[in-house]
C-alpha positions as CSV (number, residue, x, y, z in Angstrom):
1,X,101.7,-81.4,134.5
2,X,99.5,-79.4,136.9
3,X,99.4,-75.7,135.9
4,X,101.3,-74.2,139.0
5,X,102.0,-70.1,139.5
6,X,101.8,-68.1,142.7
7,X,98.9,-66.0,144.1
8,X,99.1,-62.3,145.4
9,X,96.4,-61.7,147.9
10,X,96.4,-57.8,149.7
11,X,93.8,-58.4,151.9
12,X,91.3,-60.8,153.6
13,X,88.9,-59.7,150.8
14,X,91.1,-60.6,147.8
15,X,91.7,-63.9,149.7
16,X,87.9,-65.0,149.7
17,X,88.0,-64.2,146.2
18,X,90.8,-66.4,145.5
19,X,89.3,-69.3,147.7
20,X,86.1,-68.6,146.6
21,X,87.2,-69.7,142.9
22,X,88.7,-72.5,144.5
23,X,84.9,-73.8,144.9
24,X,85.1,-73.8,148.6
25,X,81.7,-73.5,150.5
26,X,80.8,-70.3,152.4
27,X,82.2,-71.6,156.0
28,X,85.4,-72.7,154.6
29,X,86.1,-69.7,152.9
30,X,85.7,-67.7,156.1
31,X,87.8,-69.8,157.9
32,X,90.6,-70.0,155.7
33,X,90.5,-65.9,154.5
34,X,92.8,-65.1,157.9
35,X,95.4,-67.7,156.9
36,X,96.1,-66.5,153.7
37,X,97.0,-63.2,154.4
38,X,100.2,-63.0,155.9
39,X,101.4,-59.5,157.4
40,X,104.8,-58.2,158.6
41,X,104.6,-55.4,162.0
42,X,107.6,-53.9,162.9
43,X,108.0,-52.2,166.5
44,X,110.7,-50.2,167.3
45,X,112.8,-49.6,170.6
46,X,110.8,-52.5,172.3
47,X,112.3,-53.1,176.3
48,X,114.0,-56.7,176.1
49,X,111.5,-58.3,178.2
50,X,108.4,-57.0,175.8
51,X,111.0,-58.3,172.9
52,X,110.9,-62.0,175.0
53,X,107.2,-62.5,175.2
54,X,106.3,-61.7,171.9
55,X,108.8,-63.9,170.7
56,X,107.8,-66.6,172.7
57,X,103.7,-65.5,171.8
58,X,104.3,-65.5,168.6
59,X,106.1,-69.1,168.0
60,X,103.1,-70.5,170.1
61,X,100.4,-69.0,167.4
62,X,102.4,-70.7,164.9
63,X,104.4,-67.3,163.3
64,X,108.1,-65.9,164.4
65,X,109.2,-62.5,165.6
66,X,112.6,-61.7,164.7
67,X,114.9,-59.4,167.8
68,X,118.2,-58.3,167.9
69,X,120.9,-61.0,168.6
70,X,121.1,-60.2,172.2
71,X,117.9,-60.1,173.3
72,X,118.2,-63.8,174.5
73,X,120.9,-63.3,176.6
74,X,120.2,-59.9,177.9
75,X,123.2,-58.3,176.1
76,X,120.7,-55.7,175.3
77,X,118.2,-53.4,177.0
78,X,116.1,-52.9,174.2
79,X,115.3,-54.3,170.5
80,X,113.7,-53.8,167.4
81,X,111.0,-56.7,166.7
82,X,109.4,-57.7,163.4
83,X,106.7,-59.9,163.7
84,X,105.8,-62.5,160.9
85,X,102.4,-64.1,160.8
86,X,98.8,-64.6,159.5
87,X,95.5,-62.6,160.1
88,X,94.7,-65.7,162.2
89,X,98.1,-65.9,164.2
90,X,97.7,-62.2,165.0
91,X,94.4,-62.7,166.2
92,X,95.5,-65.6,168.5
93,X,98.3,-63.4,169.8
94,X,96.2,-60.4,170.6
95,X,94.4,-63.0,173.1
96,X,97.1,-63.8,174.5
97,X,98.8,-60.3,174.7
98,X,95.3,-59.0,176.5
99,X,96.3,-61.9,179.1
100,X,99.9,-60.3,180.1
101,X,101.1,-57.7,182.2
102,X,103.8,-54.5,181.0
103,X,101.0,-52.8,179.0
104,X,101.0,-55.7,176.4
105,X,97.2,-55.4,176.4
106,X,97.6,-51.8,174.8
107,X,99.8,-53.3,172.2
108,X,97.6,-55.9,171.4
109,X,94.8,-53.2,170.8
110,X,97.4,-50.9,168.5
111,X,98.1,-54.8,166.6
112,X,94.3,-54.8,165.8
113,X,94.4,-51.0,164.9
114,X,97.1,-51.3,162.6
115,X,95.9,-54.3,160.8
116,X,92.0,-53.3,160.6
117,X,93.7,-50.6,158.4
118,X,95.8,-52.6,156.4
119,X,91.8,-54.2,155.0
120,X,89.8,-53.4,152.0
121,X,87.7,-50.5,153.0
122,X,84.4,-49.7,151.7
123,X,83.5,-46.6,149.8
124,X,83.2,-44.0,152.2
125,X,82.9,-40.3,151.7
126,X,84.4,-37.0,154.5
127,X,82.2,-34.3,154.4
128,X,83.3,-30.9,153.1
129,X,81.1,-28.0,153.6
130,X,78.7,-28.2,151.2
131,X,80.6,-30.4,149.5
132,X,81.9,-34.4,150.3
133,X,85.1,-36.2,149.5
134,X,84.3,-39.6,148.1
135,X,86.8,-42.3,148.4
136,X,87.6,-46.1,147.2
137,X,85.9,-46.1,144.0
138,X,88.1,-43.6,142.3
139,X,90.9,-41.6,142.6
140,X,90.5,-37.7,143.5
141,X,92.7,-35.3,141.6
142,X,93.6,-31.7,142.9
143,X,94.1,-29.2,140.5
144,X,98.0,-26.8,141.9
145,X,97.1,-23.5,141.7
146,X,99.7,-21.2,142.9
147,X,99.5,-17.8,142.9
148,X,103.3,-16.7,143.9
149,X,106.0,-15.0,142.1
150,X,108.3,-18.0,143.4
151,X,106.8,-21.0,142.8
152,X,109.2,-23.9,141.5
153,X,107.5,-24.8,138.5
154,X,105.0,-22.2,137.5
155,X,105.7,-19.0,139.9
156,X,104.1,-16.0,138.5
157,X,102.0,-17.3,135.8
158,X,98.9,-17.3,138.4
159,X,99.6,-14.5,140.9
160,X,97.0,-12.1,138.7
161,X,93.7,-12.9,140.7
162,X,91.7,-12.8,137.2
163,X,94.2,-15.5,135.5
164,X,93.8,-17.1,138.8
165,X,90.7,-17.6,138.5
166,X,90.4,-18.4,135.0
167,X,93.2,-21.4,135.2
168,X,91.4,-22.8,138.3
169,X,87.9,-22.6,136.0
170,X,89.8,-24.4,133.1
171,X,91.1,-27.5,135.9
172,X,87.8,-27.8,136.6
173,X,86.6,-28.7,133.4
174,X,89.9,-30.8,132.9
175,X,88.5,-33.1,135.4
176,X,90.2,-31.4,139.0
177,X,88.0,-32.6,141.6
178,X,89.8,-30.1,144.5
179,X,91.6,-26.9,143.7
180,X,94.4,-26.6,145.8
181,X,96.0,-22.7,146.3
182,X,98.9,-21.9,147.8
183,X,100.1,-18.4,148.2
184,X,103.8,-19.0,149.7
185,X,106.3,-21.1,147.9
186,X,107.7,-24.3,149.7
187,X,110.1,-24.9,147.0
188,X,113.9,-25.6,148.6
189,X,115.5,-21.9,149.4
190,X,111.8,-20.2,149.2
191,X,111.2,-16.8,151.0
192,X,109.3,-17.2,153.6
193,X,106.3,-14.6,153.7
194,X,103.8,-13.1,156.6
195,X,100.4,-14.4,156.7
196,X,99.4,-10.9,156.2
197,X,101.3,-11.3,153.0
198,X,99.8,-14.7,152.3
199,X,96.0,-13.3,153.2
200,X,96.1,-10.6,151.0
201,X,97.2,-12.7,147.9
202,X,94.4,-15.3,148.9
203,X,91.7,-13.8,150.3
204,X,89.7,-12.1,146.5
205,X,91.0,-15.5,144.9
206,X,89.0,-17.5,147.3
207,X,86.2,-15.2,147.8
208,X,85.7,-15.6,144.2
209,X,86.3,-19.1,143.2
210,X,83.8,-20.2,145.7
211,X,81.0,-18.8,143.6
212,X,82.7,-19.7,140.2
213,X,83.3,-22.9,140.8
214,X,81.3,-26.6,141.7
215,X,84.3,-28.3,143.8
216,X,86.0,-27.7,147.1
217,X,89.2,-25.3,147.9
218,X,92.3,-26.4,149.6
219,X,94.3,-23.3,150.7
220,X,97.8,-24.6,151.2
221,X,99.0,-22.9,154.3
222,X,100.6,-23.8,157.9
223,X,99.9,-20.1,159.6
224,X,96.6,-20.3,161.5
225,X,95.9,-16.5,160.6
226,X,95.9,-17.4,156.8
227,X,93.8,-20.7,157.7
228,X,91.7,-19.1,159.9
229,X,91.0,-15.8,156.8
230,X,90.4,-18.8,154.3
231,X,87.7,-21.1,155.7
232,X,86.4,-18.1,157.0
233,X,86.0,-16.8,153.0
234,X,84.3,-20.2,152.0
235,X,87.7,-22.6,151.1
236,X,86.6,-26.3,152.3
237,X,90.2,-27.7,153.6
238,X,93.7,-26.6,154.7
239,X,96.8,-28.3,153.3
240,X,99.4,-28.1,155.6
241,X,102.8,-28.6,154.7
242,X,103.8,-29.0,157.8
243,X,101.3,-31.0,159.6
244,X,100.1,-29.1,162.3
245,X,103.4,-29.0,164.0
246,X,104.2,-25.4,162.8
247,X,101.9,-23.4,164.0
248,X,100.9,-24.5,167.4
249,X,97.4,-22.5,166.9
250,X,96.7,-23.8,163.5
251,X,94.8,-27.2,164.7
252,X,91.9,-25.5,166.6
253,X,91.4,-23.6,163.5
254,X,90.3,-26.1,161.3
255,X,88.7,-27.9,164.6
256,X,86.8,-24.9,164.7
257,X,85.1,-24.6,161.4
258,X,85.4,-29.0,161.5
259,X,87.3,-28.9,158.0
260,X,89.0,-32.0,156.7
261,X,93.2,-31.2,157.2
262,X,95.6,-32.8,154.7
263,X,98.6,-33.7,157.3
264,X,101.9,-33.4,155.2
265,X,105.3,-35.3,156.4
266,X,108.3,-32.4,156.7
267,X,111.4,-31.9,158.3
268,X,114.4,-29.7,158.4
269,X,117.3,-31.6,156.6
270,X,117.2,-35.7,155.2
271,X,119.1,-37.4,158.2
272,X,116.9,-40.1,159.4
273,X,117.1,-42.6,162.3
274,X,115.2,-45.0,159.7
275,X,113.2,-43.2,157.1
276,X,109.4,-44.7,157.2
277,X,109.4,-45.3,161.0
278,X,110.1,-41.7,161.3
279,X,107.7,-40.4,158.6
280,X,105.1,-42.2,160.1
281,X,105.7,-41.4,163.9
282,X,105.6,-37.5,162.2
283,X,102.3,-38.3,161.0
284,X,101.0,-40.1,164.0
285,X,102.3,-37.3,166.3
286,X,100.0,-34.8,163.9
287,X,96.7,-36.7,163.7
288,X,97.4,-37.2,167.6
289,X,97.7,-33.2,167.5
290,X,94.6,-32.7,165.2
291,X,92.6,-35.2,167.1
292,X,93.5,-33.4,170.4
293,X,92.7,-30.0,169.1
294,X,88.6,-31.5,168.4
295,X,89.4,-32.3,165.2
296,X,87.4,-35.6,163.9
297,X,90.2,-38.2,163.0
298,X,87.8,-39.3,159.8
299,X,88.4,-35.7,158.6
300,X,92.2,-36.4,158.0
301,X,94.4,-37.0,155.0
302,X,98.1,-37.2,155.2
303,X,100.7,-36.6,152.6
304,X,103.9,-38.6,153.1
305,X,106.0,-35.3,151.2
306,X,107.4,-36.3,148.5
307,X,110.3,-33.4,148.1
308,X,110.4,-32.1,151.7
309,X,113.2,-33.5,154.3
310,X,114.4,-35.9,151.9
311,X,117.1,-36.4,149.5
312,X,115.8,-38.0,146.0
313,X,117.1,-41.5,146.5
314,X,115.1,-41.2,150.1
315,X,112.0,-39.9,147.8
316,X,112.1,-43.2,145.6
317,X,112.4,-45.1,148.7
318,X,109.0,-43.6,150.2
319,X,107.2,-44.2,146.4
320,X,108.2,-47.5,146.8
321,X,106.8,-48.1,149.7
322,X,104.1,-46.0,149.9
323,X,101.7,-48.7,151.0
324,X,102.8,-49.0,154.4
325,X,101.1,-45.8,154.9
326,X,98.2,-47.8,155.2
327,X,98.9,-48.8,158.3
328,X,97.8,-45.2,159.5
329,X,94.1,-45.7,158.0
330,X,93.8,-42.2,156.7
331,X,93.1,-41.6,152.8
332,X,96.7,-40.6,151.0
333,X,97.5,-37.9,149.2
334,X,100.5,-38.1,146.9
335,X,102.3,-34.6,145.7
336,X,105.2,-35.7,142.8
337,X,103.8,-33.4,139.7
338,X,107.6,-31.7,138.3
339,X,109.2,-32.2,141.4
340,X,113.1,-32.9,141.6
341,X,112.5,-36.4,141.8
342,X,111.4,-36.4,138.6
343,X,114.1,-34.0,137.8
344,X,116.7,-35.3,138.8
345,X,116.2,-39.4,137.9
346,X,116.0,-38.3,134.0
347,X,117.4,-35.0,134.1
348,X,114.9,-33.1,132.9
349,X,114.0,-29.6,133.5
350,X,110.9,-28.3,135.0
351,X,108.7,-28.4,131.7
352,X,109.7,-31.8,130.7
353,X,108.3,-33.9,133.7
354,X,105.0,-34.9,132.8
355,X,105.6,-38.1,131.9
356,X,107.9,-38.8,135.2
357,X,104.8,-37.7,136.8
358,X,102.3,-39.8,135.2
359,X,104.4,-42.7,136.2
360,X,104.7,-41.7,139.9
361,X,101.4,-41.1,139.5
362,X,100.2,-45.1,138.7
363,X,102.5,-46.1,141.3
364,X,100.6,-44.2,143.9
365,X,97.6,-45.9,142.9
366,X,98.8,-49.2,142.7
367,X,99.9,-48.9,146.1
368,X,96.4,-47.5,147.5
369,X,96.9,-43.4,147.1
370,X,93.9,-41.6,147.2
371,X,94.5,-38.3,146.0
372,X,96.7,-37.0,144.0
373,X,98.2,-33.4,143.2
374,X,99.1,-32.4,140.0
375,X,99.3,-29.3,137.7
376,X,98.7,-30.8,134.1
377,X,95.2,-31.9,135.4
378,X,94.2,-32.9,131.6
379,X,96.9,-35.4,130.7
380,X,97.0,-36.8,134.8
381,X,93.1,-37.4,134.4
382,X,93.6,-39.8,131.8
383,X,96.5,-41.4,133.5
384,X,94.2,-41.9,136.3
385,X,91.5,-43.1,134.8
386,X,93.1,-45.8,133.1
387,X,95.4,-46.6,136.2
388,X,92.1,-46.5,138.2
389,X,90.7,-49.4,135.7
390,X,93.3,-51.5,136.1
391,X,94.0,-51.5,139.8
392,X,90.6,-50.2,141.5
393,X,88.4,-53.2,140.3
């Protein structure tokens, strides 16, 4: 009996590996890579008419779109569309959308977009001051340093500037490649404090740490004062929570000094129209914000917030499908270390989440994180390191 099982490919890469050890010849594997890559776009709110023609567009290529049950007979005035086809199919549809009227052209331009990010990408690095952010060949880890009375997990144990400084020295020789301090809690309930509050907290930690030590600083901060104070001090990149959409001055900031901006998913409450269309028209709307303000669009990172607008059966449906963030071609940062996800799936308390963490961890890698955050850098490290064998090869 033949020896029969099924083959995952990811990308047109992976699927001129796979013919390639098929014994194909070098024009055959180029022109079979697009048809064994199948991909699944999903539009939302499409006019019935735009709903019609790719439809019809996408049968002729040789793939389906499936609409809402009244499109056809105009029972509707608009519809969700899912379109089902091969790298090669979509390529013959984007011809033919380029050929039609209602804008389709547009949307046949955002079709390449979206699937040019869905490829392997090759090693590439963002520059950070003196510093540069490599990614694709390993996975970056960033060090939490918080240094707030508050904090959910560790609130108070940092808020000394010399202990400070001596915990974000000791990451550093765990293995942290970033150092990530935040000076206002985000946990659920938090105070809110001033950015004069926040700047005077930050400002002799930073000052500091950028001659003690050898990687960059994230200051985790939406307030454009605080931003402004930190890169300002020598910190390389501002985390915001809250994606730029805060703080309506906090974008030219980092424009300004051309920092890379980690562009964090948030929202008041967990109601959702549908949970990762919504995330990711958040994100879109901040790069579109960051990108407007002069900031380079290879300088962003986004961070899908784990813990933030969302309930924890919502947060296990995001770590699940974390991948479709790819569709946004910015690198990923993942934020789970002790967070009530963890919590809450095995009912553990705030000191006993590592290992829920180290497994949200490998997940995020397997499906194409780039950073994550973390507090116990030493153990998460390791967990990367080996996850990073198995998956980044």
């Amino acid at each position: 009996m033949y020896n029969l099982r099924e083959i995952k490919v990811r990308n047109s890469r992976e699927a001129k590996y796979i013919i390639q050890r098929v014994g194909t010849d070098a024009a055959g594997i180029n022109l079979m890579a697009p048809k064994a890559v199948h991909r699944l776009l999903f539009l939302e709110d499409v006019p019935v008419k735009i709903a019609l023609i790719l439809k019809q567009e996408m049968l002729a290529v040789g793939g389906d779109a499936a609409v809402a049950r009244g499109v056809v007979s105009h029972e509707v005035e608009e519809s969700n569309v899912l379109l089902m086809g091969t790298l090669k199919q979509y390529k013959n549809l984007v011809k033919k959308l380029h050929m039609q009227p209602f804008k389709l052209p547009k949307l046949a331009e955002d079709i390449n977009t979206v699937l040019n990010n869905c490829e392997y990408k090759e090693p590439y690095e963002i520059p950070c001051g003196n510093y540069s952010l490599s990614f694709g060949e390993r996975t970056l880890v960033m060090g939490i340093l918080n240094v707030t009375p508050d904090s959910f997990s560790d609130g108070g144990k940092f808020n000394d500037p010399d202990i400070a400084i001596k915990r974000a020295k000791e990451m550093v020789e765990q293995g942290a490649d970033i150092i990530d301090i935040g000076a206002e809690s985000t946990r659920p309930g938090h105070t809110p404090v001033s950015a004069e509050e926040e700047i005077e907290r930050l400002q002799p930690i930073i000052r500091e740490l950028v001659k003690e030590i050898n990687v960059p600083i994230s200051v985790d901060t939406y307030k454009a004062k605080t931003a402004e104070m930190a890169l300002k001090a020598g910190a390389h990149i501002i985390n915001d929570v809250w994606g730029f959409q805060k703080d309506p001055e906090i974008a030219a900031v980092v424009s300004q000094y051309g920092a890379p901006a980690i562009l964090m998913h948030n929202q008041e409450g967990t109601e959702y129209k549908d949970l990762m269309g919504d995330i990711i028209k958040f994100l879109r709307k901040s790069i579109n914000i960051a990108v407007k303000a002069g900031l380079p669009e290879d300088k962003i990172i986004i961070d899908p917030g784990i813990g933030f607008g969302k309930d924890t059966e919502q947060n296990l449906e995001v770590m699940a499908r974390l991948d479709e963030f790819c569709c946004l071609g910015r690198p990923i940062l993942l934020g789970t270390s002790r967070k009530s996800l963890i919590g809450n799936t095995l009912n553990l308390p705030v000191n006993e989440r590592l290992e829920g963490t180290a497994a949200t961890v490998t997940l995020g890698i397997a499906k194409g994180v780039d950073i994550v955050r973390v507090h116990d850098v030493e153990e998460i490290v390791r967990v990367v390191r080996m996850t990073d064998a198995m998956v980044r090869r």
